[in-house]
TINU-816361 format. One record per residue (C-alpha): residue in three letters; x, y, z. Coordinates in steps of 0.001 Angstrom, whole numbers, plus 524288, in hexadecimal, padded with zeros to 5 digits. Layout:
N
AlaXYZ
...
//
This chain:
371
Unk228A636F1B436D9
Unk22A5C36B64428E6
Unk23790374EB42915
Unk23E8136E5F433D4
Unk23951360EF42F29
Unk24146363CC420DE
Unk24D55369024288F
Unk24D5A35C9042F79
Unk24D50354C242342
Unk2581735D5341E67
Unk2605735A574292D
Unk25D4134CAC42956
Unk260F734D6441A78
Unk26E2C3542F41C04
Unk2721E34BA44292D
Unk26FE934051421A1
Unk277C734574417E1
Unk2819E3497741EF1
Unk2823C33CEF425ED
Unk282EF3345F41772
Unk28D8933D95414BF
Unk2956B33B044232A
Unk2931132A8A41F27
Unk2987D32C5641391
Unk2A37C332E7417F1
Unk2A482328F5421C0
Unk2A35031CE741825
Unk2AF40324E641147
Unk2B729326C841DDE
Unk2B67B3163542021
Unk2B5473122E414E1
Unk2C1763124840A5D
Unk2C30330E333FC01
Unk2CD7F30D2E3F25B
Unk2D2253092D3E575
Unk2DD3C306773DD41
Unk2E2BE302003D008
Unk2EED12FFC73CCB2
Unk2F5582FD813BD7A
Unk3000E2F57B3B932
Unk3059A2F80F3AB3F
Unk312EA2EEB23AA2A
Unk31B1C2EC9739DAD
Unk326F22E1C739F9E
Unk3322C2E84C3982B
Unk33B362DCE439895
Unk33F632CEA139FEE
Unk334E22C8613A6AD
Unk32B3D2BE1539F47
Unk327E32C700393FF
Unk327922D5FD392D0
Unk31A3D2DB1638FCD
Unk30F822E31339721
Unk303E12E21139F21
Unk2F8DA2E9B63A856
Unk2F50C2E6F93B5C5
Unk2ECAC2ECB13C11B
Unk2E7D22EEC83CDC5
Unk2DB9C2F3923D1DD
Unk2D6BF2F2583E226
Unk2CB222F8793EAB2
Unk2CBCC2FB2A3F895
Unk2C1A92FE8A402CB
Unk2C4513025C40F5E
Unk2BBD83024941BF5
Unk2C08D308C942AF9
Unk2B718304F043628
Unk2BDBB311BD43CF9
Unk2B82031B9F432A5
Unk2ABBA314364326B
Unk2A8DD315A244192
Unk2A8CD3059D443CF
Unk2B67D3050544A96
Unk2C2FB309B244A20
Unk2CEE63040844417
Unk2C8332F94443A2A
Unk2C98B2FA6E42AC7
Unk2C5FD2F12541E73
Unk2C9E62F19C4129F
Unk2C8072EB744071F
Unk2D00E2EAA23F91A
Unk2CBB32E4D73ED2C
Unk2D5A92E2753E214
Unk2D6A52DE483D178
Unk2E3222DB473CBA6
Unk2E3022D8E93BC7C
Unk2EC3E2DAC73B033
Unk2F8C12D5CD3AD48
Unk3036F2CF1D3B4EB
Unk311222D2243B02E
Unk318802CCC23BA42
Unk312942C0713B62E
Unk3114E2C1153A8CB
Unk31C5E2CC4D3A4D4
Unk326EA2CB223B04D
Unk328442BF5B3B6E0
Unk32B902C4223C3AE
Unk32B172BEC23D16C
Unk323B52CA903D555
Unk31B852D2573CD63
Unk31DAA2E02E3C741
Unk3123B2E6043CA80
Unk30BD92E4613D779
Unk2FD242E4633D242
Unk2FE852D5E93C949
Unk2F6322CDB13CEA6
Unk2ED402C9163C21B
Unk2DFFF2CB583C0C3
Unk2D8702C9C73CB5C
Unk2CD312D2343D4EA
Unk2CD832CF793E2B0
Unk2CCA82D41F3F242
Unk2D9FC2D84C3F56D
Unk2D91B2DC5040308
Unk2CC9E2DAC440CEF
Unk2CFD62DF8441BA3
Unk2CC2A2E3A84286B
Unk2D57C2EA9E4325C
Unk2D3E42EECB43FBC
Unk2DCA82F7574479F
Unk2DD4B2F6A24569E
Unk2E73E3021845A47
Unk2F3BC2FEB84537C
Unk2EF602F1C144FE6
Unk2E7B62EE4A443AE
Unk2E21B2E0FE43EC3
Unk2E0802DE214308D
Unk2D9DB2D2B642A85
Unk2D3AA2CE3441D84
Unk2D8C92CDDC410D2
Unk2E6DE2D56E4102F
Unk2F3502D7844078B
Unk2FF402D37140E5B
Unk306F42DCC04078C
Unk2FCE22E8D640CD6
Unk302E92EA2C41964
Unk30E862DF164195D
Unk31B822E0F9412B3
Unk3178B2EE2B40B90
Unk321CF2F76840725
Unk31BB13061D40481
Unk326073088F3FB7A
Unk326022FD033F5C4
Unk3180E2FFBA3F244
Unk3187C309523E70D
Unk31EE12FDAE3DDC1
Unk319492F4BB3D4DA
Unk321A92E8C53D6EA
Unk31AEC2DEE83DF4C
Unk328B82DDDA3E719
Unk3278C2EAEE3EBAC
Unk31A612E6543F56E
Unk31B432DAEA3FE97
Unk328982D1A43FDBA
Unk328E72C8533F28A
Unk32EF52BE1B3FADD
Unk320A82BFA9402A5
Unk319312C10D3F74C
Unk31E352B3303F1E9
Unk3213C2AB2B3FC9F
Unk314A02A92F4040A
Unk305ED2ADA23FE0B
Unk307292BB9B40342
Unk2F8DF2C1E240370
Unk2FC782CE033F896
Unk2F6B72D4A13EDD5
Unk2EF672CF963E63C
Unk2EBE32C4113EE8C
Unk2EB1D2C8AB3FF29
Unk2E6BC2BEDA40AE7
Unk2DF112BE184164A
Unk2E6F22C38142182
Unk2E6802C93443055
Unk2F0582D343431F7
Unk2F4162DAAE43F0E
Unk2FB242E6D943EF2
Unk302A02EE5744B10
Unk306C62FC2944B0C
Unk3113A2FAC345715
Unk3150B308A3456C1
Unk313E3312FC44CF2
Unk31F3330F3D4446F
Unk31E482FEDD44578
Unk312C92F5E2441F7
Unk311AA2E69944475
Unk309622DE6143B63
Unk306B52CFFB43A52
Unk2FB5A2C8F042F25
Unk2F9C02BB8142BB9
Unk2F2452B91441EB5
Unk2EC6A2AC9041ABC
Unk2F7182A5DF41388
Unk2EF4D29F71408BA
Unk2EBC12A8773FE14
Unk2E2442A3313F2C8
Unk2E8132A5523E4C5
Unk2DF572AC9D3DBE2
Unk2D80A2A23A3D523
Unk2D3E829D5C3E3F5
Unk2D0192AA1F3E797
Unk2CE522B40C3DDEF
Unk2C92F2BF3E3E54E
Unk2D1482BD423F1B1
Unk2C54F2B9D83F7F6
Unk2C6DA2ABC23FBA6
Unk2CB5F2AD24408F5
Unk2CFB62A07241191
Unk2D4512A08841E45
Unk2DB9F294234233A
Unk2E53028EF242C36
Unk2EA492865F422D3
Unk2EDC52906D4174F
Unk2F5EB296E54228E
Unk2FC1B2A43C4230D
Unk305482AF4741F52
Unk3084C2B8A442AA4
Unk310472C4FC428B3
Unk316132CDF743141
Unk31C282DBD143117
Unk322062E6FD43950
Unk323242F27E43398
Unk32B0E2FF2F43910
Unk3278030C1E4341E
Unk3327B314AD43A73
Unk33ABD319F842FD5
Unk34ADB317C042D41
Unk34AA63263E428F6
Unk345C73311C431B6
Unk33A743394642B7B
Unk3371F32DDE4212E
Unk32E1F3229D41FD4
Unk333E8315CA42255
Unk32B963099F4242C
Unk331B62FB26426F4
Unk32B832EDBA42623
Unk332072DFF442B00
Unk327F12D3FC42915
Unk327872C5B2427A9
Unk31CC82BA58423A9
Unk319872AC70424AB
Unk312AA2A3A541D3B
Unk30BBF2973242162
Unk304F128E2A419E5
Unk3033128090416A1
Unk2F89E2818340B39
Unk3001D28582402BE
Unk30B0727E2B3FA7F
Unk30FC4289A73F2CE
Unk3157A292FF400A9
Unk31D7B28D0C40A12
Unk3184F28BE341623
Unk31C8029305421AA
Unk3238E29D70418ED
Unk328682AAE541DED
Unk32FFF2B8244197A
Unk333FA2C54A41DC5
Unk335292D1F2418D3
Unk338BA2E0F7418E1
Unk333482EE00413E7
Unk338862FAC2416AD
Unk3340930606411F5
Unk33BB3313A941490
Unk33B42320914107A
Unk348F53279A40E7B
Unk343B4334E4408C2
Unk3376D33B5A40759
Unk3389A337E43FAA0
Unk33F5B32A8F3F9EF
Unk33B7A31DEE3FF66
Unk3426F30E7C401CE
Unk33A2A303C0402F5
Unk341EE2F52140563
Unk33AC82E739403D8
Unk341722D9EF4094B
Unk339D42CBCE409A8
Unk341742BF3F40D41
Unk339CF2B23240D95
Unk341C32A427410BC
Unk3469E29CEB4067A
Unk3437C2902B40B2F
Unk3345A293D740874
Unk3355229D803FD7A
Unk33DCC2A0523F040
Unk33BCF2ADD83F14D
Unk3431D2B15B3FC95
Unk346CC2BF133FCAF
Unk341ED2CD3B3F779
Unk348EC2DA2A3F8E5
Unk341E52E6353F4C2
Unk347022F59F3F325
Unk34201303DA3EF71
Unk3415F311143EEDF
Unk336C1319613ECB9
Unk335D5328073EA0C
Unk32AB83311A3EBB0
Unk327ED340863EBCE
Unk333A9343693E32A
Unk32ACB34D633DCC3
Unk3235C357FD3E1E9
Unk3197A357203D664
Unk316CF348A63D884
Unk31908345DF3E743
Unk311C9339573E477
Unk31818333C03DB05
Unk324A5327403DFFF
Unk32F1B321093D88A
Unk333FB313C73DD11
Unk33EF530B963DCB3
Unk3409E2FDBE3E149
Unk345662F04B3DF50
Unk344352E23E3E573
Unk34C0D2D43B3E513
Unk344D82C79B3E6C4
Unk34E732BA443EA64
Unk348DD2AE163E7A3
Unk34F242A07F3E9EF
Unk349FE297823DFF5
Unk3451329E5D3D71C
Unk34C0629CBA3C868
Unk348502A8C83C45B
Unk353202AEE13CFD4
Unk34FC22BD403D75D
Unk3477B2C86E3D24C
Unk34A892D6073D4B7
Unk341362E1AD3D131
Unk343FE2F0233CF9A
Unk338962F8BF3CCC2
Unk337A8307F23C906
Unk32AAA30E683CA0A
Unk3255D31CF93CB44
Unk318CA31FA23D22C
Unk3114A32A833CC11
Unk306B532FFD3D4A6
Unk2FD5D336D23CA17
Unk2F3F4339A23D718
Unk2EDA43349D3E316
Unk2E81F3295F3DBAA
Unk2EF75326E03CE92
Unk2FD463224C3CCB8
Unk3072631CB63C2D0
Unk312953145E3C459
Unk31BC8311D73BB20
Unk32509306723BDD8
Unk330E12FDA53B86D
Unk335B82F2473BD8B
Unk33FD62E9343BB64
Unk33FC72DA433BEDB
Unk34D102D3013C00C
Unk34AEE2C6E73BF54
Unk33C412C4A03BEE2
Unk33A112B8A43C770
Unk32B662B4263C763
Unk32D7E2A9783BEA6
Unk3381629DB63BDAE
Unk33CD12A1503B098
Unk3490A2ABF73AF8F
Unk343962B7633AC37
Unk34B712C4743A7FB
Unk34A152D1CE3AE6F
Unk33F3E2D9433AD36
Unk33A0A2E7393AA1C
Unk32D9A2EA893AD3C
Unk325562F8CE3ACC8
Unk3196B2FC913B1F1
Unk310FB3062C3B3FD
Unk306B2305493BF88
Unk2FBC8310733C0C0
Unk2F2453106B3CCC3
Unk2E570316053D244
Unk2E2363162F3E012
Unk2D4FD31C5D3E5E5
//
């Protein structure tokens, strides 16, 4: 009696063992986490506001959570991304352009960067919460591996009404249609008023109101390639800006723009960027973007890219006249979770400030770490 009363316990023991071991595996299946930092070493070689040198970073947490994995219901995720931006700011203090050399300058500050909830219904999906515009509007892959703040959403967006991007997103619904395999549909509309960082310091004063208005944005994007046997993706949008809270954005403002991306080679890639705003509500009317990017040109370091690009902003009234940026970088892939990227960049005509200011070169070199 005592014998089979012991092998009960024993089994008890190792099926709750196993089954701690099958809810942990679980928790792992639904629930995801990541984490990131990213470096900015710049020296300003010449032109600008002064040469010198400065250090800035980047550091962000993300957790996931699917409802799928975790047996509640299928098709709903959250997720969750906290951010801290400190260091120097050398398009500020060093460069004096209208956009800013490296992507990351923000100043110093620790706050939620993205808080969301999306629900797919077949090929439908729902996404609201806190977002970045920029995340799934206007976003160039290619574009993506430079530094250069022109190279991510349009400039003439960026400027002309208060888009909801790094470091500072919005509260947003966005609705998403996958029409057929190659072509998706997708409409948002973010609250138009965004707090400035001495209102709302952690991006967690939220306010929703009629009165502050709205920014909608809309995009169709076609992923059927120009090239047989090669990855092409293409992207036609426009927005629209209402508001009548506030004096410093025109009200009832709008723009369009373009991004292609398409790959020629297995090897060798294009990426184009165009942004047109009117010039009756905006000075900065116009931006034209370019590159190139090349990857897998070595069989010892299939990871590692080399990119080329270059854009052109046109502005109307502003005295400092059009700026025009070509950057150079090489993206060494040390492994899965390290990287380097060396980078040089040259500003003509650096037009962030009023005064005349001469050309500009710039270096950097960005290192990263993503878990």
């Amino acid at each position: 009696m005592k014998k089979n009363i012991y092998t009960m316990l024993v089994l008890a023991f190792l099926e709750a063992g196993t089954n701690a071991q099958d809810i942990e595996k679980r928790k792992a299946d639904y629930f995801s986490f990541g984490a990131s930092y990213v470096g900015d070493v710049v020296g300003n070689f010449s032109g600008g506001i002064k040469t010198g040198a400065t250090c800035l970073g980047m550091a962000a947490i993300t957790v996931g959570f699917d409802t799928e994995k975790a047996n509640w219901w299928k098709g709903g995720e959250l997720f969750v991304k906290g951010g801290n931006t400190h260091g120097g700011e050398p398009s500020a203090t060093l460069i004096g352009d209208f956009q800013k050399v490296s992507n990351i300058e923000a100043g110093n500050h620790t706050y939620l960067y993205e808080l969301w909830y999306r629900q797919r219904f077949g090929r439908l999906s729902f996404t609201a919460g806190l977002q970045d515009l920029n995340a799934d509007y206007a976003a160039s892959e290619g574009g993506a591996l430079f530094n250069n703040s022109y190279f991510g959403i349009h400039s003439v967006c960026a400027d002309n009404v208060p888009a909801p991007i790094f470091p500072m997103t919005g509260l947003a619904l966005n609705i998403a249609w996958d029409i057929a395999k190659s072509y998706r549909w997708q409409v948002a509309v973010w609250d138009a008023y965004l707090y400035c960082w001495e209102e709302n310091p952690y991006n967690l004063r939220w306010n929703l109101s009629a009165k502050e208005g709205l920014l909608a944005i809309t995009e169709f994007q076609v992923a059927n390639s120009l090239i047989k046997g090669h990855a092409g993706e293409y992207k036609i949008g426009g927005y629209y800006y209402h508001s009548s809270i506030d004096p410093e954005m025109p009200d009832n403002n709008f723009g369009f723009y373009f991004v292609g991306d398409q790959e020629i080679t297995d090897k060798f890639a294009l990426f184009a960027q165009i942004g047109f705003s009117p010039e009756k509500y905006n000075s900065h009317t116009q931006c034209y973007g370019l590159g190139m990017t090349v990857r897998n040109f070595s069989s010892q370091r299939p990871d590692d890219k080399i990119g080329l690009a270059a854009n052109y902003a046109v502005f109307t009234d502003n005295e400092a006249g059009n700026e025009a940026v070509i950057e150079l970088q090489y993206h060494l892939q040390l492994n899965g979770n390290i990287y380097l990227k060396p980078d040089i960049q040259y500003i003509i005509n650096p037009a962030g400030s009023d005064e005349k200011l001469k050309n500009a070169l710039v270096a950097m070199l960005r290192f990263g770490v993503e878990f």
